[in-house]
N, C-alpha and C positions, 0 to 999 in steps of 0.2 A: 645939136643933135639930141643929145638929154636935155633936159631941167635941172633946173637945183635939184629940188625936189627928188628929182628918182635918182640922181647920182647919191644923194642922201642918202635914201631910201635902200638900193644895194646894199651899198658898203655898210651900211646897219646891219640889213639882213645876212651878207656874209660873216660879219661878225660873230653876231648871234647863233649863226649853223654852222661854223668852225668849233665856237666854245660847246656845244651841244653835240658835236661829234667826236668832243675828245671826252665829255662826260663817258658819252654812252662805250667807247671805245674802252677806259680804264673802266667800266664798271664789267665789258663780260673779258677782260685781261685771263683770269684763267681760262675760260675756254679755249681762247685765240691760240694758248699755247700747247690746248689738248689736243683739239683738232685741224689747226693748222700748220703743223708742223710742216717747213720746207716748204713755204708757200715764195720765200723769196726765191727759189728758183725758177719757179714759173715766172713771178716778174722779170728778173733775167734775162730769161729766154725771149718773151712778150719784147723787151726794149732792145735787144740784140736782134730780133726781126725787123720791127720799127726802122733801124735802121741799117738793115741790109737792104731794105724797101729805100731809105732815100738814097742810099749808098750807087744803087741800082738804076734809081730816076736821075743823079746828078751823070754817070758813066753816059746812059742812052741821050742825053740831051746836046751831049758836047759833040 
């Protein structure tokens, strides 16, 4: 389905935009703490629907 080639070529480039997103990540650390406060609750809530939504599709299926 791939090549060498682009299966290469990915996994390089995810690399590369992981390590570069954790630069940029620790460099604005104080903001993230100024302005985001209680942001993990929103994620929370985001994966507790997630999965009242599959919780949902597996009940109507059977």
């Amino acid at each position: 389905m791939f090549s060498q080639g682009q299966i290469l070529f990915g996994v390089c480039f995810f690399i590369a935009f992981v390590i570069i997103m954790i630069f940029a990540y620790r460099k604005d650390l104080a903001l993230h703490k100024i302005f985001y406060k209680g942001n993990y609750k929103v994620l929370l809530v985001f994966l507790l629907f997630i999965a009242i939504l599959f919780l949902i599709k597996i009940f109507f299926k059977r």
